[in-house]
Backbone atoms as SQL, in Angstrom:
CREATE TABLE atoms (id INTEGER PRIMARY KEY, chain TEXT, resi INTEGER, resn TEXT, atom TEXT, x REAL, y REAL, z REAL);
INSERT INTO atoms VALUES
  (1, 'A', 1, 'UNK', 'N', 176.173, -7.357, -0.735),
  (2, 'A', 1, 'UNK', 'CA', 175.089, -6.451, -1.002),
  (3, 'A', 1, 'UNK', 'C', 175.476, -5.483, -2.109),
  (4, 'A', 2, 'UNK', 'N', 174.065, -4.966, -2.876),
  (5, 'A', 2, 'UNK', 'CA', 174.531, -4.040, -3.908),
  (6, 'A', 2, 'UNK', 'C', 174.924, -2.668, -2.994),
  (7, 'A', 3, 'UNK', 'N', 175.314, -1.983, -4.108),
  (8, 'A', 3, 'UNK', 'CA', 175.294, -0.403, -3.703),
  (9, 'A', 3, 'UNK', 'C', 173.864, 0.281, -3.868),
  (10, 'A', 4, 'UNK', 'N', 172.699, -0.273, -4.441),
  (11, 'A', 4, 'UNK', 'CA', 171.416, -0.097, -4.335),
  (12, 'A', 4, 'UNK', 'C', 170.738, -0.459, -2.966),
  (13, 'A', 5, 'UNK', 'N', 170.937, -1.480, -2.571),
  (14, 'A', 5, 'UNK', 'CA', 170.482, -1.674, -1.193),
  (15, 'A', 5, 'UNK', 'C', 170.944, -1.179, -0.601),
  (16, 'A', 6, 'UNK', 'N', 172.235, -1.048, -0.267),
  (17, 'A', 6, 'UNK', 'CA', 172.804, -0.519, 0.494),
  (18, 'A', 6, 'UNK', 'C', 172.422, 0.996, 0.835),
  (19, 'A', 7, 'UNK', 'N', 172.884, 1.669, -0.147),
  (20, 'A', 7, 'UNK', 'CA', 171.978, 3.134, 0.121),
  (21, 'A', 7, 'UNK', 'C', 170.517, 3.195, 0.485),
  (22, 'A', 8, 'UNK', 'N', 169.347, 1.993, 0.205),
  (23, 'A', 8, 'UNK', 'CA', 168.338, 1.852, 0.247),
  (24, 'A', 8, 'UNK', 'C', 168.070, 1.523, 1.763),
  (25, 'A', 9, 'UNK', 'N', 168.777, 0.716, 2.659),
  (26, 'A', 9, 'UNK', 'CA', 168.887, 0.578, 4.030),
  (27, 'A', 9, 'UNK', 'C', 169.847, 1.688, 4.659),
  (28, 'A', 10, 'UNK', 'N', 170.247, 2.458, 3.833),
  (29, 'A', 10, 'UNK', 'CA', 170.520, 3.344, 4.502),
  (30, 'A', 10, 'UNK', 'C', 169.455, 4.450, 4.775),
  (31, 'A', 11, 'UNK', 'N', 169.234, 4.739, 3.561),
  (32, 'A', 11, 'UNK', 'CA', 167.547, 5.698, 3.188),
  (33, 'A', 11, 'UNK', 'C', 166.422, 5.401, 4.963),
  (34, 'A', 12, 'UNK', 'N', 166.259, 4.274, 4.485),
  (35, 'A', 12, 'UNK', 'CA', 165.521, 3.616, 5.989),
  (36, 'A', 12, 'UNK', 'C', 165.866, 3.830, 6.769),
  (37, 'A', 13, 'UNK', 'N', 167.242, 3.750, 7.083),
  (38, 'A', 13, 'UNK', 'CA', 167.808, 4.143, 8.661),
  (39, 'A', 13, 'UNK', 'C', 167.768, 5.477, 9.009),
  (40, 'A', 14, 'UNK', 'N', 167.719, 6.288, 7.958),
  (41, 'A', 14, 'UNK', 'CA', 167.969, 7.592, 8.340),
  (42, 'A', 14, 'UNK', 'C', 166.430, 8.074, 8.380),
  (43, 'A', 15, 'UNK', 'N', 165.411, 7.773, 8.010),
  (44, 'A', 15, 'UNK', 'CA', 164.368, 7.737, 8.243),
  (45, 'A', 15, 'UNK', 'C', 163.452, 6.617, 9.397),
  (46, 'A', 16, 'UNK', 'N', 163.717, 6.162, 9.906),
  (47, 'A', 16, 'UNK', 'CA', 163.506, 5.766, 10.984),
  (48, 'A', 16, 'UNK', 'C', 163.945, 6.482, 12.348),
  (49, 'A', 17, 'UNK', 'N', 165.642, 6.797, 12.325),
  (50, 'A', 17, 'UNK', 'CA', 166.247, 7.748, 12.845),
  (51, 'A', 17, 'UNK', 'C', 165.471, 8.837, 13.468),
  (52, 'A', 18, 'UNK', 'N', 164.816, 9.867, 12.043),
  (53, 'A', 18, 'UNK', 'CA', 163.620, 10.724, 12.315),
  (54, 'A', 18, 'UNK', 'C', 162.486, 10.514, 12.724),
  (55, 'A', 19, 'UNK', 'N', 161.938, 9.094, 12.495),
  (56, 'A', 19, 'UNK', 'CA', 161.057, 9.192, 13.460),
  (57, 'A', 19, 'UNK', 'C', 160.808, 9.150, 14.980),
  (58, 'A', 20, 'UNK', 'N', 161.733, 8.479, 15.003),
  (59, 'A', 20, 'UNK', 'CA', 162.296, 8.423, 17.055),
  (60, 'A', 20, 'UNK', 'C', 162.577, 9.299, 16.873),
  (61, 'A', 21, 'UNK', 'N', 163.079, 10.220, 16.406),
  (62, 'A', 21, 'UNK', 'CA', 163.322, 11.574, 17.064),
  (63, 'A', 21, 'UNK', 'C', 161.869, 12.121, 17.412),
  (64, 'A', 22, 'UNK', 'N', 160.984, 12.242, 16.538),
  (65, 'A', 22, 'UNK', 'CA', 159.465, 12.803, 16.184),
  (66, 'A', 22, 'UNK', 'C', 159.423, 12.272, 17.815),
  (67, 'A', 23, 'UNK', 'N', 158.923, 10.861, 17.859),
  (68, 'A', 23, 'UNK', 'CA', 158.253, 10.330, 18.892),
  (69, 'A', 23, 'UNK', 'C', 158.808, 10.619, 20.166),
  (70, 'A', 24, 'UNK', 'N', 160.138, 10.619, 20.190),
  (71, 'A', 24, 'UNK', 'CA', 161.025, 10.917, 21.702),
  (72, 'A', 24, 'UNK', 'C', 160.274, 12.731, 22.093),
  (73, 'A', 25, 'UNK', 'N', 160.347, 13.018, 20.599),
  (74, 'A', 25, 'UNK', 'CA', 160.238, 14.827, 21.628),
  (75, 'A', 25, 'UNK', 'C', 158.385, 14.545, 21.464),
  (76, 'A', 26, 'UNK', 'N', 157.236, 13.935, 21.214),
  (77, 'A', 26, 'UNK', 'CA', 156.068, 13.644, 21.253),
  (78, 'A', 26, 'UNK', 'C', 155.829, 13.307, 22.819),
  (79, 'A', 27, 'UNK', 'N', 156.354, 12.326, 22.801),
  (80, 'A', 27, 'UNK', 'CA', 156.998, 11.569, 24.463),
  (81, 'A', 27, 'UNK', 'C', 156.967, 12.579, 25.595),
  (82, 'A', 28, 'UNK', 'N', 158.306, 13.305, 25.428),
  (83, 'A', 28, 'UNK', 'CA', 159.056, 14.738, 26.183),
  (84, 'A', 28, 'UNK', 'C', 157.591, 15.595, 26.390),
  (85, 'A', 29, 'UNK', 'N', 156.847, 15.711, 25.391),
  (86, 'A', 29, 'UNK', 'CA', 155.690, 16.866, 25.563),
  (87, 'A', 29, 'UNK', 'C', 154.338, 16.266, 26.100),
  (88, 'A', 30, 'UNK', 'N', 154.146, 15.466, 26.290),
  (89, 'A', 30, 'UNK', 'CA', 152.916, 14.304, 26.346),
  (90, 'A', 30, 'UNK', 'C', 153.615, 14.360, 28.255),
  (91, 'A', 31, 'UNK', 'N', 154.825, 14.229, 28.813),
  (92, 'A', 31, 'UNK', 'CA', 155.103, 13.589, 29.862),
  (93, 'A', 31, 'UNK', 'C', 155.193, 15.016, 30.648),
  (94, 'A', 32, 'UNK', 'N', 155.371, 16.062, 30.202),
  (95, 'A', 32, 'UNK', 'CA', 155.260, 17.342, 30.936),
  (96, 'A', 32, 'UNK', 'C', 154.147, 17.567, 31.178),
  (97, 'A', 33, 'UNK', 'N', 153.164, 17.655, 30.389),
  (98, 'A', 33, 'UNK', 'CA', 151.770, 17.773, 30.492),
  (99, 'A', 33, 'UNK', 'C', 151.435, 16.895, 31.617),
  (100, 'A', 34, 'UNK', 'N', 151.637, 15.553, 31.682),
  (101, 'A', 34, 'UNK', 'CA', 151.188, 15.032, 32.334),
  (102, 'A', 34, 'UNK', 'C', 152.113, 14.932, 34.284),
  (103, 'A', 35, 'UNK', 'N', 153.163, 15.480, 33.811),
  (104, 'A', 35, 'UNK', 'CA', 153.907, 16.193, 35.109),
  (105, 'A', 35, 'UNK', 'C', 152.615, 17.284, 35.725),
  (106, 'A', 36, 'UNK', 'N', 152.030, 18.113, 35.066),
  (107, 'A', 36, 'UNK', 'CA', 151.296, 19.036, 35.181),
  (108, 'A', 36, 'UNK', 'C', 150.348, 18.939, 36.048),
  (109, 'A', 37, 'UNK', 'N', 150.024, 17.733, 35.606),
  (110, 'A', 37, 'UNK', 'CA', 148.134, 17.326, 35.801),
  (111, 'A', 37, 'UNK', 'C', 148.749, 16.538, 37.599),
  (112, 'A', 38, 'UNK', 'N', 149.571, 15.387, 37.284),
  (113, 'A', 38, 'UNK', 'CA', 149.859, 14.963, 38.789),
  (114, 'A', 38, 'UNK', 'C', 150.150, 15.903, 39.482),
  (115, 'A', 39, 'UNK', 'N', 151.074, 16.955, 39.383),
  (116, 'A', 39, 'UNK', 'CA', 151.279, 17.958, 40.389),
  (117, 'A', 39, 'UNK', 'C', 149.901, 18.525, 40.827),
  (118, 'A', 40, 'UNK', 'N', 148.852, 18.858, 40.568),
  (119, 'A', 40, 'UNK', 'CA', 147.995, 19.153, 40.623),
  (120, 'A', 40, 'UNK', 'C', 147.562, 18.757, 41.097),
  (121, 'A', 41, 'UNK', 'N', 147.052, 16.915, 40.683),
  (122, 'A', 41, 'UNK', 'CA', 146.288, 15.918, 41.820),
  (123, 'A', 41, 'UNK', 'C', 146.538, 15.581, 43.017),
  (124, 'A', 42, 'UNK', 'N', 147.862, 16.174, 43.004),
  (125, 'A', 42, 'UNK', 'CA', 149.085, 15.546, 44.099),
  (126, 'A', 42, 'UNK', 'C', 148.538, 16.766, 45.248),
  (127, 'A', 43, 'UNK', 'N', 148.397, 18.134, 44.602),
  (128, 'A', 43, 'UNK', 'CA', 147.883, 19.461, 45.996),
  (129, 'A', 43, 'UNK', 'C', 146.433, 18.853, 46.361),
  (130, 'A', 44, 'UNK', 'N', 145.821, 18.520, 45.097),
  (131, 'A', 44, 'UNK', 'CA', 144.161, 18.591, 46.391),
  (132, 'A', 44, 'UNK', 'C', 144.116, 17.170, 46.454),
  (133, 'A', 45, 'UNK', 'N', 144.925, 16.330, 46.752),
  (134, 'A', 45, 'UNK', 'CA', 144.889, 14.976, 47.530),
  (135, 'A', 45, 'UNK', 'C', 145.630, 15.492, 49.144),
  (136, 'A', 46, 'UNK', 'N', 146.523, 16.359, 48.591),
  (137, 'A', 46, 'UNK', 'CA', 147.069, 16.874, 49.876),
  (138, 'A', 46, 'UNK', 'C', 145.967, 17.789, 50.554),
  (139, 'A', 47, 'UNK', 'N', 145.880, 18.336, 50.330),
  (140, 'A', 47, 'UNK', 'CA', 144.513, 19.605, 51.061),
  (141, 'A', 47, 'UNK', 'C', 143.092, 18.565, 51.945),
  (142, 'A', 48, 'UNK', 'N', 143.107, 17.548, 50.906),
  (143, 'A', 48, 'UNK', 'CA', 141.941, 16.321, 51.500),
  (144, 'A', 48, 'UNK', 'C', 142.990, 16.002, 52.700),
  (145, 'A', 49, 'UNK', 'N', 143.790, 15.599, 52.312),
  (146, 'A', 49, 'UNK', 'CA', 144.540, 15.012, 53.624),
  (147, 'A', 49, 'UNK', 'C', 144.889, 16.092, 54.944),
  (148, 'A', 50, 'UNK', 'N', 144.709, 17.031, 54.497),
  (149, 'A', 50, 'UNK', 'CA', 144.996, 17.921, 55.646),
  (150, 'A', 50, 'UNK', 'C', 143.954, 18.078, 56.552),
  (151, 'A', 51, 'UNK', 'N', 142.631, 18.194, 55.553),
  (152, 'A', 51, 'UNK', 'CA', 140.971, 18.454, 55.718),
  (153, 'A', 51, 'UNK', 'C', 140.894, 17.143, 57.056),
  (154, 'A', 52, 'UNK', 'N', 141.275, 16.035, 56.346),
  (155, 'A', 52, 'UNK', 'CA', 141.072, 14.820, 57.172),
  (156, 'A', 52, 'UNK', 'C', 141.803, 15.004, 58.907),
  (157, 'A', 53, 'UNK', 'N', 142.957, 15.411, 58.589),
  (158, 'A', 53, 'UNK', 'CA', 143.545, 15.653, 59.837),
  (159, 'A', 53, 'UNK', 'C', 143.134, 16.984, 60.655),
  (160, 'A', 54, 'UNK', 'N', 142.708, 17.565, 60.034),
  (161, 'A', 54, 'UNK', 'CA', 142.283, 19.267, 61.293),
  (162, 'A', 54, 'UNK', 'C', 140.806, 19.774, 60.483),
  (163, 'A', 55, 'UNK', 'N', 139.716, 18.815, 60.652),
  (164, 'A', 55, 'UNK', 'CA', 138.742, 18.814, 60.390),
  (165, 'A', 55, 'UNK', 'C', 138.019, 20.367, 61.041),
  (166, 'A', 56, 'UNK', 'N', 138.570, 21.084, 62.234),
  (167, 'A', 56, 'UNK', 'CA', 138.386, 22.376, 62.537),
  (168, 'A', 56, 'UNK', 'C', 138.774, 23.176, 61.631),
  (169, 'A', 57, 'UNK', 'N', 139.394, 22.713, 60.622),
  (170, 'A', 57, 'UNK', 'CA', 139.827, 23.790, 59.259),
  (171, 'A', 57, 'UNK', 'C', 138.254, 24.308, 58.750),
  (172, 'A', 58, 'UNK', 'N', 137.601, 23.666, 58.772),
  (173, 'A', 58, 'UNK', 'CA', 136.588, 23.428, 58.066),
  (174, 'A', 58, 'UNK', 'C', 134.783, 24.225, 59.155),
  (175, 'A', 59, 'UNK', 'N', 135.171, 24.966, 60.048),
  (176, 'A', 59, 'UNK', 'CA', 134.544, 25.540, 60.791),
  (177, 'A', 59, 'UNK', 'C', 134.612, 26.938, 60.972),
  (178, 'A', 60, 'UNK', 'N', 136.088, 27.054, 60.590),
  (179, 'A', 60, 'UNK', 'CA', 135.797, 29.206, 60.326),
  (180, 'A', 60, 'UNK', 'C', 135.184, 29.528, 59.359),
  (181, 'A', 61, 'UNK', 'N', 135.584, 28.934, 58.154),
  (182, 'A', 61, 'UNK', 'CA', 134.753, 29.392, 57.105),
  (183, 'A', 61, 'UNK', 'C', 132.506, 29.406, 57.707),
  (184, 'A', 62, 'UNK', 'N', 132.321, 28.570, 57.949),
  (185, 'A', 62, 'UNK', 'CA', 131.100, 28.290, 58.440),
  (186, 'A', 62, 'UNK', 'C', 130.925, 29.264, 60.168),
  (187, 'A', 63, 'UNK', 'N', 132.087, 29.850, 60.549),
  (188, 'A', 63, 'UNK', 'CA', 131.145, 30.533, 61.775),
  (189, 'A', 63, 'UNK', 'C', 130.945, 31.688, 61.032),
  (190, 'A', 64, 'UNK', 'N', 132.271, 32.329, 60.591),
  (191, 'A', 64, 'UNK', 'CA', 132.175, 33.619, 59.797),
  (192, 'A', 64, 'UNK', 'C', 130.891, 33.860, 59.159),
  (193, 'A', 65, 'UNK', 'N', 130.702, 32.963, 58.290),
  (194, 'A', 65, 'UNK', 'CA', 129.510, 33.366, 57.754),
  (195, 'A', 65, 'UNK', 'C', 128.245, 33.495, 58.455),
  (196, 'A', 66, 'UNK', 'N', 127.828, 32.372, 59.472),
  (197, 'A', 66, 'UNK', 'CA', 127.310, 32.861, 60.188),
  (198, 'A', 66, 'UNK', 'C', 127.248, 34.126, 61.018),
  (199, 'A', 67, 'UNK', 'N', 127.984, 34.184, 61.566),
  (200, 'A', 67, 'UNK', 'CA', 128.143, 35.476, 62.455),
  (201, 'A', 67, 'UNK', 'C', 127.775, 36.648, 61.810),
  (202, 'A', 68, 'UNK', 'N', 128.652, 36.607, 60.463),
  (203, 'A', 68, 'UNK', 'CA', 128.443, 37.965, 59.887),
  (204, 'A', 68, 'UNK', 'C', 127.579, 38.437, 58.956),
  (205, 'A', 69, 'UNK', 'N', 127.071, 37.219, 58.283),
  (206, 'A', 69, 'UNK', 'CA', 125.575, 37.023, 57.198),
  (207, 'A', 69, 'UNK', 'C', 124.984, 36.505, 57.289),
  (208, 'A', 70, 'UNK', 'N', 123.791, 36.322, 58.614),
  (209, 'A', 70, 'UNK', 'CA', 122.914, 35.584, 58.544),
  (210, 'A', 70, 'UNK', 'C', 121.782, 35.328, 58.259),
  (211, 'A', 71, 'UNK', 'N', 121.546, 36.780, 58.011),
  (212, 'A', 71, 'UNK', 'CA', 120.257, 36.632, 57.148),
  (213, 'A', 71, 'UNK', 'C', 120.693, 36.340, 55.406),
  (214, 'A', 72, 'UNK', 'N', 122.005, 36.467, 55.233),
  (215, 'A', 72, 'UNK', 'CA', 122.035, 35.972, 53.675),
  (216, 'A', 72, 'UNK', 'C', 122.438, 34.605, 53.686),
  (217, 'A', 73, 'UNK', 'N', 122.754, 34.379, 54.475),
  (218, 'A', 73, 'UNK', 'CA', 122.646, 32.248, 55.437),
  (219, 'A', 73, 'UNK', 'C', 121.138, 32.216, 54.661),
  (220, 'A', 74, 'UNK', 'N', 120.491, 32.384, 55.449),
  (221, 'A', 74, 'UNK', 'CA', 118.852, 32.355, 56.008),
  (222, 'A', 74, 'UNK', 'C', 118.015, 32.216, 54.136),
  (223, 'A', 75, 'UNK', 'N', 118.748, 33.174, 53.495),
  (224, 'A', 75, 'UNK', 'CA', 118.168, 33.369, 52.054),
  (225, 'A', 75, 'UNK', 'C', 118.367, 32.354, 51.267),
  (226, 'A', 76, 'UNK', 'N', 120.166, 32.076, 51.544),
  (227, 'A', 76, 'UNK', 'CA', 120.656, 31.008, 50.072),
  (228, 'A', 76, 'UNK', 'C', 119.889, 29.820, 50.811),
  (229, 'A', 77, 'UNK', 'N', 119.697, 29.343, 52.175),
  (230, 'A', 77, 'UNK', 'CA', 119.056, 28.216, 52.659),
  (231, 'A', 77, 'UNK', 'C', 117.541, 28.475, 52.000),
  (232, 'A', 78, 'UNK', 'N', 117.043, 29.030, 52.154),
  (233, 'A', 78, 'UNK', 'CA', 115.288, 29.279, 51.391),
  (234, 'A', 78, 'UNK', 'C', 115.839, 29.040, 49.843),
  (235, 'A', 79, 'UNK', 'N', 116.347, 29.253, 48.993),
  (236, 'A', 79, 'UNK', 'CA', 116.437, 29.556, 47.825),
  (237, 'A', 79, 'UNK', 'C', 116.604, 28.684, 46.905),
  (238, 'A', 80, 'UNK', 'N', 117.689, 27.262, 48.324),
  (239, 'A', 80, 'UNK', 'CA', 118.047, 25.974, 47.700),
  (240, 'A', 80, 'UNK', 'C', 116.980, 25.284, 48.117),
  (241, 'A', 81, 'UNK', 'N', 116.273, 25.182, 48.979),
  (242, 'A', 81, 'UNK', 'CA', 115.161, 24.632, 49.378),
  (243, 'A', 81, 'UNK', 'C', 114.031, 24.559, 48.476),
  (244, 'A', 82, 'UNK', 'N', 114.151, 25.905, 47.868),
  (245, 'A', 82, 'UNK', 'CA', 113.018, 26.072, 47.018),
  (246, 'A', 82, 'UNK', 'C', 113.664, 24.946, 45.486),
  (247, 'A', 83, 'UNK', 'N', 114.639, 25.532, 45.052),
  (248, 'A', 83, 'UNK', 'CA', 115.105, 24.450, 44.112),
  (249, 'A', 83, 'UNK', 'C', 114.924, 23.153, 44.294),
  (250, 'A', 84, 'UNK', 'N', 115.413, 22.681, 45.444),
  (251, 'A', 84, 'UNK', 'CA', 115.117, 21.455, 45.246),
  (252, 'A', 84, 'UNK', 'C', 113.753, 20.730, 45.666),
  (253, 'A', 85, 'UNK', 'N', 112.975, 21.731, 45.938),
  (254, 'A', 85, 'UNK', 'CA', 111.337, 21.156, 45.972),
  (255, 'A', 85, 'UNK', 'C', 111.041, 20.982, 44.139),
  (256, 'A', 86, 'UNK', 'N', 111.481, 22.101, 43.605),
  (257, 'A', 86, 'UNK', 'CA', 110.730, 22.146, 42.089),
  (258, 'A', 86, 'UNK', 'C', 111.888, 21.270, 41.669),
  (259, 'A', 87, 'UNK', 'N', 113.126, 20.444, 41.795),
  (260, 'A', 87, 'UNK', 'CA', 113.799, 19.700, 41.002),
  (261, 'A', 87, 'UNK', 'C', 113.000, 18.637, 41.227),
  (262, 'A', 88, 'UNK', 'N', 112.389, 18.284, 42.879),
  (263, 'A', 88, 'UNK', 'CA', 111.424, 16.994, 43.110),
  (264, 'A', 88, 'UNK', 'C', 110.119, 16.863, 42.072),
  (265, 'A', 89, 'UNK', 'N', 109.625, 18.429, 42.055),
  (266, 'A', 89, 'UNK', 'CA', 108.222, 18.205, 41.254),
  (267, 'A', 89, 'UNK', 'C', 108.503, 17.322, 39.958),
  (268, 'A', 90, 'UNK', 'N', 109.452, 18.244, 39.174),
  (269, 'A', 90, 'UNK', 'CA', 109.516, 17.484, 37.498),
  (270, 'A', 90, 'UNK', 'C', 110.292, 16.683, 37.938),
  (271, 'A', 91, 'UNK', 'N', 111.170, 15.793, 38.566),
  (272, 'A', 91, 'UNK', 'CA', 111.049, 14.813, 38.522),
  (273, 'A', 91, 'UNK', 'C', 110.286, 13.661, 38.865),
  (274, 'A', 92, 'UNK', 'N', 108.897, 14.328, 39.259),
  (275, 'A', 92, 'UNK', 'CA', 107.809, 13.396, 39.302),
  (276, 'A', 92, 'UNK', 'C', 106.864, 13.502, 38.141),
  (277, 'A', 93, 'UNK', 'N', 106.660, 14.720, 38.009),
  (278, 'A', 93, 'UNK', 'CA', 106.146, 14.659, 36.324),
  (279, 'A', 93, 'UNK', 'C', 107.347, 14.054, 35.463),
  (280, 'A', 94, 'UNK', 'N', 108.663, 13.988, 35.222),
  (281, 'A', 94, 'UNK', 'CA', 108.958, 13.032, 33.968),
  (282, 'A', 94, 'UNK', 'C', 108.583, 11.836, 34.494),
  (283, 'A', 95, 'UNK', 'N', 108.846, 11.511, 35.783),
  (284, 'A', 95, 'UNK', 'CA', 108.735, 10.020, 36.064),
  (285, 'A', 95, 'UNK', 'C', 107.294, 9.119, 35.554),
  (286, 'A', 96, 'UNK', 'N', 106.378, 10.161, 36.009),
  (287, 'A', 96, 'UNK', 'CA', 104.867, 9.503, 35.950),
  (288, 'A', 96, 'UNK', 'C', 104.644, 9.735, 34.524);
């Protein structure tokens, strides 16, 4: 080989070199992020799973409120009711 190529595959190597580097720490930051996001999916898959097992979790919240707001129970129930009568209307006027 010349001493032209030679330095010329070297040129390349050392630039290739840099790019795995680029991509390894691209990699490194792309895989934390995504450490992030599973940790995350990983709590409210857990919380479902808990929900599933002590389904009474899911009844204080609902007496409390009863007990202690029931006439503002009584309101948000009228209020969604009413919404979803007028979400029924126009969607019978777009339909027709």
């Amino acid at each position: 080989m010349t001493s032209a190529t030679t330095i010329a595959l070297a040129r390349q190597r050392d630039d290739l070199i840099a790019q795995i580097a680029f991509e390894r720490a691209a990699i490194a930051q792309n895989g934390a992020s995504l450490r992030r996001l599973s940790r995350m999916i990983d709590k409210v898959r857990d919380g479902i799973q808990y929900l599933k097992r002590h389904p009474e979790a899911l009844l204080l919240p609902v007496v409390i409120t009863v007990v202690a707001r029931p006439w503002r129970l009584l309101t948000v129930a009228i209020s969604g009711f009413g919404l979803w009568r007028m979400a029924q209307i126009w969607r019978r006027r777009i339909l027709s």
